[in-house]
C-alpha positions as MATLAB code, in Angstrom:
seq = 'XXXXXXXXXXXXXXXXXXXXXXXXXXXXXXXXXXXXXXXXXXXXXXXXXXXXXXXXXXXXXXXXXXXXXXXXXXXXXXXXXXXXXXXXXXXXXXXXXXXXXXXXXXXXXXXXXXXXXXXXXXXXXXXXXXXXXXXXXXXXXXXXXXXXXXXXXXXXXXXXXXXXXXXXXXXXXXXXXXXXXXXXXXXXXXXXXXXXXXXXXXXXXXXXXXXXXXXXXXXXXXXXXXXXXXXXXXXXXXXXXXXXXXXXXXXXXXXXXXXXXXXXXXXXXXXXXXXXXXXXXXXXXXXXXXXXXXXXXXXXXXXXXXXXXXXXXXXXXXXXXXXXXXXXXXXXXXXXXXXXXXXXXXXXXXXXXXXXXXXXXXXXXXXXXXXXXXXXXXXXXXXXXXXXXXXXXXXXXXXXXXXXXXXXXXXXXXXXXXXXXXXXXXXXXXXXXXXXXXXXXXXXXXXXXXXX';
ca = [
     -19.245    0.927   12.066;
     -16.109   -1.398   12.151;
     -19.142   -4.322   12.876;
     -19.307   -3.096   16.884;
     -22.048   -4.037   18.647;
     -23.820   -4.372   21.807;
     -23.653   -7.707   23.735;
     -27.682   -7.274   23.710;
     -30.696   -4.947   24.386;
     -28.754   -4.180   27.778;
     -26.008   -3.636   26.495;
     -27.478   -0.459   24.381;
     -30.197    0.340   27.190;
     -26.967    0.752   29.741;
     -24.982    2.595   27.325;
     -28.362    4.972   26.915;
     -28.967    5.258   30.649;
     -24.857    5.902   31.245;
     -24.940    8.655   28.539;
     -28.244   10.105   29.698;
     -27.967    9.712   33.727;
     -24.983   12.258   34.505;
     -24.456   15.586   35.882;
     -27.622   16.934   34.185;
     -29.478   15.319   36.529;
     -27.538   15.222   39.564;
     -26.104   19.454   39.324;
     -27.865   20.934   36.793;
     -31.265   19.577   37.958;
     -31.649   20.390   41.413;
     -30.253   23.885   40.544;
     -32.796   24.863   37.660;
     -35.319   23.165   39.722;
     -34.351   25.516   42.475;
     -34.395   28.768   40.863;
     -37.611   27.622   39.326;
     -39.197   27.371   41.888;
     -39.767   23.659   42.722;
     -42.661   21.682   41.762;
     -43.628   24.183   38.786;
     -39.990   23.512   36.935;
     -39.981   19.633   38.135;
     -43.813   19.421   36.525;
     -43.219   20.764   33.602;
     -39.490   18.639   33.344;
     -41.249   15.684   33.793;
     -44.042   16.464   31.044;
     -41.145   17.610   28.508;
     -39.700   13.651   28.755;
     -42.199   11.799   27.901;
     -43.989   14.091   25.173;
     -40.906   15.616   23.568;
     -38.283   12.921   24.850;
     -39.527   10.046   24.285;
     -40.276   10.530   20.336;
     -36.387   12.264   19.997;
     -34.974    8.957   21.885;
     -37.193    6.803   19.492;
     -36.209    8.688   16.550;
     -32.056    9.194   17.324;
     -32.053    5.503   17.757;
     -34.109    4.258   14.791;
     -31.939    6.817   12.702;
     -28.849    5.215   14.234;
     -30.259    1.997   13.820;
     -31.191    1.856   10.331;
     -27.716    3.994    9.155;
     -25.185    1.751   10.794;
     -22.572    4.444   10.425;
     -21.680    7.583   12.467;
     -23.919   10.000   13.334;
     -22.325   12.503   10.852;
     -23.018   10.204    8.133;
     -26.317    8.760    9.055;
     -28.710   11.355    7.526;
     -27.076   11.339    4.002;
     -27.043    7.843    4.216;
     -30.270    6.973    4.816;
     -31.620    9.749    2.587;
     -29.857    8.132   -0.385;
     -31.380    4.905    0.593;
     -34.909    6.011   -0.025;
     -34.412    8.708   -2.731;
     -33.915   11.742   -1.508;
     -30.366   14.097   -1.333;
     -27.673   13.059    0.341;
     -27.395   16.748    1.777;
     -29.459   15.642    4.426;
     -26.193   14.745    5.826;
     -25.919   18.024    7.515;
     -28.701   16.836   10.123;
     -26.414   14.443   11.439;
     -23.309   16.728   12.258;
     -25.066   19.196   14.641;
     -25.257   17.089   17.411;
     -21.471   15.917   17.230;
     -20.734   19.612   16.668;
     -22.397   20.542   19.694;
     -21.252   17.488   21.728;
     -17.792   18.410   21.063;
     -18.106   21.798   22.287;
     -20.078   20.432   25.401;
     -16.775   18.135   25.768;
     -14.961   21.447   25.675;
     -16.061   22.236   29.691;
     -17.900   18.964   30.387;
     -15.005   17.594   30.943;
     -13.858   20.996   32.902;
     -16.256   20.645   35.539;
     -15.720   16.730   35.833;
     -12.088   18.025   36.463;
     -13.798   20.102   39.716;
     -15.592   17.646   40.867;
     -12.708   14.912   41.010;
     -10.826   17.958   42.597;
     -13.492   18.093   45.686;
     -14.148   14.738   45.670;
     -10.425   14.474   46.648;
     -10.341   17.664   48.908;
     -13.063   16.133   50.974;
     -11.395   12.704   51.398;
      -8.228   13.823   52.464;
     -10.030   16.555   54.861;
      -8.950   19.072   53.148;
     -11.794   21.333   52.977;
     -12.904   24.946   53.896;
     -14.933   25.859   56.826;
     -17.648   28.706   56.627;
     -19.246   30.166   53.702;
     -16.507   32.666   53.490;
     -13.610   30.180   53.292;
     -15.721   27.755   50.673;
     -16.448   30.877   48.245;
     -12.684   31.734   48.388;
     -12.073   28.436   48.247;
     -13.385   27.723   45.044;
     -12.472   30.891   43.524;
      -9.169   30.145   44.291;
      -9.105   27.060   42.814;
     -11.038   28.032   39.324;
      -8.321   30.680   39.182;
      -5.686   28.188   38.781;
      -5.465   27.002   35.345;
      -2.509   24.801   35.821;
      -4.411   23.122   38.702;
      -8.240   23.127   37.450;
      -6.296   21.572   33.844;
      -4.018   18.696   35.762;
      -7.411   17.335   37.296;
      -9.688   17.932   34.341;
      -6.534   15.992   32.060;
      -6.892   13.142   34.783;
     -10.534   12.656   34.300;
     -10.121   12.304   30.539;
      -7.831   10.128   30.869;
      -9.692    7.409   32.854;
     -12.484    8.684   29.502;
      -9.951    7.761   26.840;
      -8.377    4.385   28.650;
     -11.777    2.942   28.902;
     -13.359    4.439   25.608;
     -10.440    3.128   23.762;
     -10.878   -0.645   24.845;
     -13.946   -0.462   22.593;
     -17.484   -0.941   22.779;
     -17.837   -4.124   24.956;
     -14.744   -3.809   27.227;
     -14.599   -0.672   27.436;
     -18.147    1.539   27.030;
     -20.616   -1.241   27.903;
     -18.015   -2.678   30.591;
     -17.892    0.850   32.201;
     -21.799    1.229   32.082;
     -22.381   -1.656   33.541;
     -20.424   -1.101   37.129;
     -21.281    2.301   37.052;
     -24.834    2.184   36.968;
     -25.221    0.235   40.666;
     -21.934    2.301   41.914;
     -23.968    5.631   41.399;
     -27.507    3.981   42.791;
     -26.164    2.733   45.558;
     -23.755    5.827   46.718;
     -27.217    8.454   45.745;
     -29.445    5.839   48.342;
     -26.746    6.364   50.931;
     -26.975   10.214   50.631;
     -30.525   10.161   50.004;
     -31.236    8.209   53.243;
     -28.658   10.306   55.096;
     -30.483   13.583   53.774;
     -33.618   12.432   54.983;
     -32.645   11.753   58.280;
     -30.903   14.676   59.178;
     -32.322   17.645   56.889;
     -35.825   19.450   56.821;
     -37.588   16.589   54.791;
     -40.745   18.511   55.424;
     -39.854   21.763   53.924;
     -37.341   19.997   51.258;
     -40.629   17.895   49.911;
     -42.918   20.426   50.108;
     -40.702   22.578   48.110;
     -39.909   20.178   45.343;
     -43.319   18.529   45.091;
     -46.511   20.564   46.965;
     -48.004   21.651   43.738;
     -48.097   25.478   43.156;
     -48.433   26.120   39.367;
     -47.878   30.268   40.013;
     -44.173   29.772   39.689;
     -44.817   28.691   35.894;
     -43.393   31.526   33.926;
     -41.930   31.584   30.418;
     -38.091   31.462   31.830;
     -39.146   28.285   33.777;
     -41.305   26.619   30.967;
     -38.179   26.840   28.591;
     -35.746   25.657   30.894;
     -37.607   22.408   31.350;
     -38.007   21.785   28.612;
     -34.530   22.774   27.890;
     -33.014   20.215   30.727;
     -35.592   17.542   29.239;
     -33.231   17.447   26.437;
     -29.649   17.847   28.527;
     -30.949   15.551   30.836;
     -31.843   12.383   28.109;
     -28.606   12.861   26.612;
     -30.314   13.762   22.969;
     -29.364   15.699   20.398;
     -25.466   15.520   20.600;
     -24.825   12.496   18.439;
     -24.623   10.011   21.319;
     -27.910    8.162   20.908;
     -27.436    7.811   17.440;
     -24.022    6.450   18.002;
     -25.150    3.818   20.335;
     -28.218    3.376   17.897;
     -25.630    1.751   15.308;
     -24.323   -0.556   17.701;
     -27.973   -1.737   18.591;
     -28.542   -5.653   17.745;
     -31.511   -5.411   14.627;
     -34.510   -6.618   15.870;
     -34.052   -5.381   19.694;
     -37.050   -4.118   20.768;
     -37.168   -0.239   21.516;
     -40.355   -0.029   23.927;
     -38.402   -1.207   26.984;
     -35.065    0.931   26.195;
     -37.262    4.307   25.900;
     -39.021    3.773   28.942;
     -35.670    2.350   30.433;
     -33.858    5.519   30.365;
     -36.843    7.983   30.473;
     -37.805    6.201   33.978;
     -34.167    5.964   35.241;
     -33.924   10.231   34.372;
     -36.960   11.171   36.453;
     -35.553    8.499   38.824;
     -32.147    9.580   39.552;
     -33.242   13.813   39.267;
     -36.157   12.949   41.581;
     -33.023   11.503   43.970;
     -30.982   13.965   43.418;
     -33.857   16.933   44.840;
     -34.152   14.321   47.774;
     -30.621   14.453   48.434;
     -30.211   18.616   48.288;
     -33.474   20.330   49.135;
     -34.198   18.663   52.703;
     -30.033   19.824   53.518;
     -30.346   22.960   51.821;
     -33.217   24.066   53.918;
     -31.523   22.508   57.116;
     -28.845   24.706   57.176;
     -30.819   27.807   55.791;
     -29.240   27.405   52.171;
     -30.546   29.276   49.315;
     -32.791   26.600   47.147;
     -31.696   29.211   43.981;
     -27.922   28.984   44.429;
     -27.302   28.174   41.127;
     -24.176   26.586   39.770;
     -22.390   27.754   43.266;
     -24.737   25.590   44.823;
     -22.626   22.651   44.566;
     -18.704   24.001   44.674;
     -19.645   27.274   47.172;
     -22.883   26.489   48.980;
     -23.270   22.540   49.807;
     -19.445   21.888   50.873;
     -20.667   24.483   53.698;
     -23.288   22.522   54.962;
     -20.820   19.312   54.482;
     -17.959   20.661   56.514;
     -20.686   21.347   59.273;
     -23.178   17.664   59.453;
     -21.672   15.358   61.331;
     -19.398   12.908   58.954;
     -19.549   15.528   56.953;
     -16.045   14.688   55.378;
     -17.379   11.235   54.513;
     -20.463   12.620   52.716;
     -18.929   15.362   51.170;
     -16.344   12.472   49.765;
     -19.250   10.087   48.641;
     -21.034   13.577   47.399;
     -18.467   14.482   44.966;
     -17.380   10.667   44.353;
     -21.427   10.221   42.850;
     -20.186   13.144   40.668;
     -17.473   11.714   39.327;
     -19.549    8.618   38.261;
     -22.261   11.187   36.783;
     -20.452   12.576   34.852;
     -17.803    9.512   33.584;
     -20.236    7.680   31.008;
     -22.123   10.702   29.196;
     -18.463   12.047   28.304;
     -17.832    8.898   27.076;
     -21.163    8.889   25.083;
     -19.763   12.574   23.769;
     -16.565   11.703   21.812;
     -18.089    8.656   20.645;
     -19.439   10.130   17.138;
     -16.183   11.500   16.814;
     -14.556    8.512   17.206;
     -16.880    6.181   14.660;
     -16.224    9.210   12.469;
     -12.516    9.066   12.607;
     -12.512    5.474   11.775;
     -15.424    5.100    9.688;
     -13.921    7.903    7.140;
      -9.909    8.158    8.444;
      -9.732    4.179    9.079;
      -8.584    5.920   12.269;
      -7.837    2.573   14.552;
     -10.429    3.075   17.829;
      -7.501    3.904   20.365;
      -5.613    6.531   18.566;
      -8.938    8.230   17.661;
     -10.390    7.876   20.933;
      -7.277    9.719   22.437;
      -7.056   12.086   19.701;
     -10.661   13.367   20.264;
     -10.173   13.786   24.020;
      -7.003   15.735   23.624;
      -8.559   17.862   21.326;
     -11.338   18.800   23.257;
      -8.886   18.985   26.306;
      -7.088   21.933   24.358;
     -10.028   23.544   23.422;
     -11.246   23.444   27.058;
      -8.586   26.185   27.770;
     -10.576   28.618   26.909;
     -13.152   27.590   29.200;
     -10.708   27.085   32.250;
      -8.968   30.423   30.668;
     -12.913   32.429   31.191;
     -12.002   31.276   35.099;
      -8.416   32.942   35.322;
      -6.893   34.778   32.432;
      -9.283   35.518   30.431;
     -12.221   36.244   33.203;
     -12.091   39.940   31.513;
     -12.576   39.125   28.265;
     -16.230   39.532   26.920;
     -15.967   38.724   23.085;
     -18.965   40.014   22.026;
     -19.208   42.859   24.574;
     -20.827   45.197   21.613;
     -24.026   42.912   21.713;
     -26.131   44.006   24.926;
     -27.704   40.634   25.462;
     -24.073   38.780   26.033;
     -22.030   41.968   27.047;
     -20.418   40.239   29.881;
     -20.246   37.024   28.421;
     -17.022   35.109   29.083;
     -16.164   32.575   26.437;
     -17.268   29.576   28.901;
     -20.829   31.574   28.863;
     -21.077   31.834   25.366;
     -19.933   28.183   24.839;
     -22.748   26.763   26.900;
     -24.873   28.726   25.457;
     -23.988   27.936   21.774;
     -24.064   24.373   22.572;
     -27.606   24.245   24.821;
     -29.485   27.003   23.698;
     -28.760   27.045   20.116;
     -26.970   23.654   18.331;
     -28.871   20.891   20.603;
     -32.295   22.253   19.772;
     -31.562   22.763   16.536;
     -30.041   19.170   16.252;
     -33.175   18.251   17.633;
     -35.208   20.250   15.445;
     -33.459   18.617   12.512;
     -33.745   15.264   13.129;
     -37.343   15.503   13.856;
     -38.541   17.144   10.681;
     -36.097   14.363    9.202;
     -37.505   11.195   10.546;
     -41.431   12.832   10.883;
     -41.404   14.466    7.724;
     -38.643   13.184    4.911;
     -38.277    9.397    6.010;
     -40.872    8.103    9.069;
     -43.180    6.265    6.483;
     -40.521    4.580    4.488;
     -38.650    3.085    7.420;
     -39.520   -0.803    7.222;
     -41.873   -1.621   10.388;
     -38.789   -3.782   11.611;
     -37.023   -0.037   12.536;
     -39.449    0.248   14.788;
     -39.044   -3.251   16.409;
     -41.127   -3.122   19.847;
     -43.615   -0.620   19.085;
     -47.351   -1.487   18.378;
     -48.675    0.095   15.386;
     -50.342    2.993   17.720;
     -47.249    3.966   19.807;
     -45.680    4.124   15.813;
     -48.201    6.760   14.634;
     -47.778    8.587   17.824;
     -44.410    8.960   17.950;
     -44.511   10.444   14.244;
     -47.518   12.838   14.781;
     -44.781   14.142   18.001;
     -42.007   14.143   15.467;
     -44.140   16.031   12.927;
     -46.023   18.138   15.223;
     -45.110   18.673   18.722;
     -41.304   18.437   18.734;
     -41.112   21.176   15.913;
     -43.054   23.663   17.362;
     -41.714   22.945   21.184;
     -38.290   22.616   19.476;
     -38.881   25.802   17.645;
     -40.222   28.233   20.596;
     -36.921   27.004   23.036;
     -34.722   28.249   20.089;
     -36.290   31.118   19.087;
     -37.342   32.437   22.389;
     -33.260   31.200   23.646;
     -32.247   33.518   20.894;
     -33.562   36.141   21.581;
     -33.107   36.017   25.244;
];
């Protein structure tokens, strides 16, 4: 792809990490992990990484590896390559497909965040659970002001995007990663000296296996996926870039280590404040715009942690959108010869106009259920039913896709030298996964997400 390349193995294992390590792990994880229950969801999250995670990661980045084009192309590609139909193409544009709609309120809720992280460092925050909730309301029901800071985050997305893959996505990856460690060890060792560490831990890691129901089993699994960044083009993207020969042992356990790092941080920051201030452990998604900035405008400093809060946010979620449009953009100039910095900004304003309807489901549109005639998704905004049709239906079946691809069609015809840094054993394993495990896993999350 236009001969781009990482400067070395940490080059692509940074990229991986920035894509992977973002607000999956640092909003949606505590969340999920609240409403399930604790230790149960955590468990079972952990579990879900290394058995169905670890083979996807191996597998998007061989595939990526081996293709040297976009992700959209890949799969026909390499299919021709060894004999078999170039319709195997269609493997390789679910993930983009369903990275692009992700980009669609991704980049939405980045727009929040940059607006609180702001709020809080100018002091301008609410006081009392009352004044956050209308607070926040307030603000989602302002289009024109949820849209001005959601355009300003992808801006700072396409400027650095469009400097290219060294000085601009590995260059951003690389000050980002210690930025966002050190500002979640500040809040982690602030949350552990002022919140209810005993009842926080004991919460998030006393084992107690009778929270372990189907709805919790499926989300795991389900965040295993969100959380790694797989199965929306990105790995496979960064996979082209890889130097051949780079070993892939050390990048897998790189980024599966750094995910149950940084989500295992992220409980420590919320669940020791959350009980603290008598916080519900199951708010949700308000748990971070309606219930925390309550306990924040109480602590002491709270202005100042509420600011680096919000600011770890920010960082969280900067490098996986960048990771997003980038099979769009490889696309664009791979098939266009779309030069990198019109197609970069091209892809961002496109999912920046599709985002309305998203911001619209918080304001205009809030009344609007499209398909109100099916029962299951009667009261479905369009922001619902977008997150939905991009996590519970396209990324597992991108996943699904490009296991039965690399396990089944193509894992035994790859040259050993795809699999650079794997011993002969870790090889086989990783296909029986891809052949075995990951389908049926795969398969149960979509089916069962289906059918609610």
């Amino acid at each position: 792809m236009s001969g781009q390349r990482w400067s070395g193995e940490l080059g692509f294992l940074l990229g991986a990490v920035g894509a992977a390590v973002g607000l999956g792990s640092i909003w949606r994880f505590p969340y999920l992990a609240g409403a399930g229950g604790g230790f149960a969801f955590i468990a079972v999250f952990a579990l879900a990484c290394v058995v169905i995670g670890a083979p996807l990661l191996i597998a998007e980045t061989v595939i990526g590896r081996a293709a040297r084009v976009s992700p959209q192309q890949a799969g026909g590609v390499l299919a021709a390559r060894y004999g078999h139909s170039r319709g195997w193409s269609a493997v390789g544009w679910i993930g983009p497909l369903a990275g692009f709609v992700i980009a669609t309120y991704y980049t939405m809720i980045a727009g929040w965040v940059l607006a609180y992280a702001w709020f809080f460092l100018s002091g301008d925050y609410a006081h009392g659970t009352a004044a956050a909730v209308a607070r926040f309301r307030g603000f989602c029901a302002s289009p024109l002001a949820v849209t001005a800071w959601q355009a300003g985050f992808c801006a700072l997305v396409a400027l650095t995007s469009a400097r290219g893959v060294n000085r601009g996505v590995e260059l951003a990856n690389r000050w980002r990663a210690p930025a966002l460690l050190a500002i979640l060890l500040v809040l982690v060792a602030y949350s552990l000296a002022v919140g209810d560490v005993g009842r926080g831990l004991a919460f998030a890691f006393a084992p107690d296996l009778t929270r372990l129901t189907p709805p919790v089993l499926l989300d795991a699994v389900g965040q295993a996926c969100f959380a790694l960044g797989l199965s929306a083009g990105i790995i496979v993207a960064y996979g082209a870039y890889m130097p051949a020969g780079e070993p892939l042992g050390r990048s897998v356990v790189a980024v599966i280590g750094s995910i149950l790092a940084v989500s295992f941080l992220a409980t420590l920051v919320i669940f020791p404040l959350v009980f603290h201030y008598g916080l519900d452990p199951a708010g949700g998604i308000d748990l971070v715009f309606q219930v925390l900035p309550v306990a924040f405008a109480e602590m002491p400093g709270g202005r100042w942690i509420g600011a680096l809060f919000f600011a770890l946010l920010v960082l969280a979620a900067f490098t996986p959108t960048i990771g997003i449009i980038e099979p769009w953009v490889a696309w664009l100039g791979e098939r266009y010869a779309v030069p990198r910095a019109p197609a970069t900004f091209g892809v961002v304003l496109a999912a920046l106009a599709a985002g309305q309807l998203s911001v619209q489901s918080f304001a205009g549109l809030a009344g609007w259920h499209p398909l109100a005639g099916v029962p299951r998704f009667a009261t479905a905004t369009p922001f619902a039913l977008l997150d939905f049709a991009s996590g519970s239906v396209l990324m597992p079946l991108s996943a699904l896709a490009l296991s039965v691809f690399l396990g089944w069609r193509l894992g035994r015809q790859l040259p050993t030298a795809e699999y650079s840094g794997l011993s002969p054993r870790v090889r086989a394993l990783t296909l029986f996964a891809l052949r075995y495990l990951c389908p049926v896993g795969l398969a149960i999350v979509l089916v069962v997400g289906l059918r609610g």
